[in-house]
C-alpha positions as CSV (number, residue, x, y, z in Angstrom):
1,X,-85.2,76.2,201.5
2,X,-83.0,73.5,200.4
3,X,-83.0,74.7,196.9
4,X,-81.8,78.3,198.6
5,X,-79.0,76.5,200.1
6,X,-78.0,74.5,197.2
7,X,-78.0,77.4,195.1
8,X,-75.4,79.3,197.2
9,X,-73.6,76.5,198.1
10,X,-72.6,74.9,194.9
11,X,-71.0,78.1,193.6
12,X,-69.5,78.5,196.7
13,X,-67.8,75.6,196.6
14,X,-66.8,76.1,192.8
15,X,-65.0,79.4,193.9
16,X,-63.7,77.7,196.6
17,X,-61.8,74.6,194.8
18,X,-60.4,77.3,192.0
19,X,-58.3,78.7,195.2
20,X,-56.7,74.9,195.9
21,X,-53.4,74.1,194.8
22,X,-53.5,71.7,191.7
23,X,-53.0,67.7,192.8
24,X,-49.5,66.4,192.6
25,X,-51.1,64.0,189.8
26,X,-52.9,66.1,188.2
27,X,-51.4,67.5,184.5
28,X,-49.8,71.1,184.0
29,X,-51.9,73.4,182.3
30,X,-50.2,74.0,178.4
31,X,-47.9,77.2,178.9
32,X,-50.3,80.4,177.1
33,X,-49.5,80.9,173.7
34,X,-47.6,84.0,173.1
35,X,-47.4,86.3,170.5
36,X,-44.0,86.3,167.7
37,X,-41.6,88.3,168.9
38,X,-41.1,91.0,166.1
39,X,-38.0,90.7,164.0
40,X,-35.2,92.5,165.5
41,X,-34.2,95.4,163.1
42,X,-31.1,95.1,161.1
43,X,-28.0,96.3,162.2
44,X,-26.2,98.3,160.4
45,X,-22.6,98.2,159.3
46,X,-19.8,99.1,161.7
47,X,-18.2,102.1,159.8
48,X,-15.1,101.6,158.6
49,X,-12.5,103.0,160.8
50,X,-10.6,106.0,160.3
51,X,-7.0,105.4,158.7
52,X,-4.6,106.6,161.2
53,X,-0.7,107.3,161.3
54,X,0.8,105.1,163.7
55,X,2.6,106.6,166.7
56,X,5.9,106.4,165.6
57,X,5.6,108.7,163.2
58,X,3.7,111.1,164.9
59,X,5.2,114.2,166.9
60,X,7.1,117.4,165.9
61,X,10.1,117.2,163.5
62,X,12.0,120.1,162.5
63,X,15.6,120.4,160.6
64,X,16.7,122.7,163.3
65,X,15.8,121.4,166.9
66,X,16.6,124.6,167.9
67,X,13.2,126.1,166.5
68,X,11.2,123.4,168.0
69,X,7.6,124.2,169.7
70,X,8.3,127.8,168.2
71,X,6.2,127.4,164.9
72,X,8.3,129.6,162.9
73,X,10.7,127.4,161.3
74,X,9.4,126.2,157.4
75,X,11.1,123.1,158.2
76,X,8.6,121.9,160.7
77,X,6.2,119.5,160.4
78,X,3.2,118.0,162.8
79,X,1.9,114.5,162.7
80,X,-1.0,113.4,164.2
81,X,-3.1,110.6,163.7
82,X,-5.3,112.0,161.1
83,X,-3.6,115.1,160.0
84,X,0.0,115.8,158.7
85,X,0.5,120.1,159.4
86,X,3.4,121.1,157.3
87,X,4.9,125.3,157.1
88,X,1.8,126.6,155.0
89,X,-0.1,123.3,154.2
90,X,-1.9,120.8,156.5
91,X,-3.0,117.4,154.7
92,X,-5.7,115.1,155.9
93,X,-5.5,111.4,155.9
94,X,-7.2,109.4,153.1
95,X,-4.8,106.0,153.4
96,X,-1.9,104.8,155.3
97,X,0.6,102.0,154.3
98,X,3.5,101.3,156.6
99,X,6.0,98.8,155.1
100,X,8.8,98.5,158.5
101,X,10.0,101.8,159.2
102,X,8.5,103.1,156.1
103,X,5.2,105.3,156.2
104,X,3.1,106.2,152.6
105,X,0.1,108.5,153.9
106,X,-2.4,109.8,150.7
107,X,-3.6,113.0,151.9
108,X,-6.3,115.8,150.7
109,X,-4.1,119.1,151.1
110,X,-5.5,122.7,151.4
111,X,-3.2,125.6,151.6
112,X,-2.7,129.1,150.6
113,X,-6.6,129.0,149.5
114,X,-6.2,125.8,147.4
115,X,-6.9,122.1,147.4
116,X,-5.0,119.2,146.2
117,X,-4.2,115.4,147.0
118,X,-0.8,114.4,147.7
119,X,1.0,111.4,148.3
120,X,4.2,111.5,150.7
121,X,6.2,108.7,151.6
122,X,8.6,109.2,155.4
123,X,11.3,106.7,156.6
124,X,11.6,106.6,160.3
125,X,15.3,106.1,161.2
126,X,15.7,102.8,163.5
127,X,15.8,104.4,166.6
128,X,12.7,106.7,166.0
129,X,14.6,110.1,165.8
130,X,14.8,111.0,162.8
131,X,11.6,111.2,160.1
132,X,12.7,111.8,156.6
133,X,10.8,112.5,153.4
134,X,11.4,110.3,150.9
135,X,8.7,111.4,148.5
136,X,11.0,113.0,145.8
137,X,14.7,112.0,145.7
138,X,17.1,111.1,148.5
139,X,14.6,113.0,151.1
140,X,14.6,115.7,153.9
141,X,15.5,114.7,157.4
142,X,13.8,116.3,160.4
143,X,15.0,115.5,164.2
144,X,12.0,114.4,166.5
145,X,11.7,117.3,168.7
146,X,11.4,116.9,172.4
């Protein structure tokens, strides 16, 4: 019978010291090893950000403020940031270089069922009312409409 007993009672108190807390003295346990984290994928390149016209230059202009917001007037012409509408032609922005009050915009035109790329260079008068096209000669003025 004492072998019965001592062959419940030394498991018994196996299982029972696993449940104890460590002793203060006694060494931590080595941390588990863990697996490599995978490599973390490349990231890819910010895209380059869209060329846009700077707000000065944007808005309605028209040689006759009198035909603002109508549309009908050939003078007119739109800026926005990426597009430059003129009477029969709208452009889209490749590049932008402002120099001061100066804007060059490089556009991809498409009008009248053709394409083309154009380059047109605008001075903005001082106090921002006045946009003139200086690509050819002394220019065209156009009033900022309100």
């Amino acid at each position: 019978m004492t072998r019965v007993i001592l062959a419940f009672a030394v498991p018994a108190a196996l299982a029972l010291a696993a449940c104890q807390p460590p002793a203060k003295d006694a060494p931590a346990a080595p941390p588990a090893p863990t697996a490599p984290s995978p490599p973390s994928a490349p990231q890819a390149p910010a895209a380059p950000s869209k060329p846009e016209i700077p707000a000065g230059f944007r808005g309605e202009w028209n040689a006759d403020l009198k035909a603002c917001g109508s549309g009908r007037s050939d003078s007119r012409l739109f800026v926005s940031p990426d597009q430059v509408f003129f009477y029969e032609s709208i452009g889209e922005v490749k590049s932008v270089v402002v120099t001061g009050h100066t804007l060059e915009v490089s556009m991809e035109m498409a009008g009248e069922g053709e394409r083309w790329d154009s380059t047109h260079r605008f001075r903005l008068s001082d106090d921002g009312k006045t946009l003139t096209d200086i690509t050819e000669g002394e220019g065209f003025a156009r009033q900022r409409c309100p």
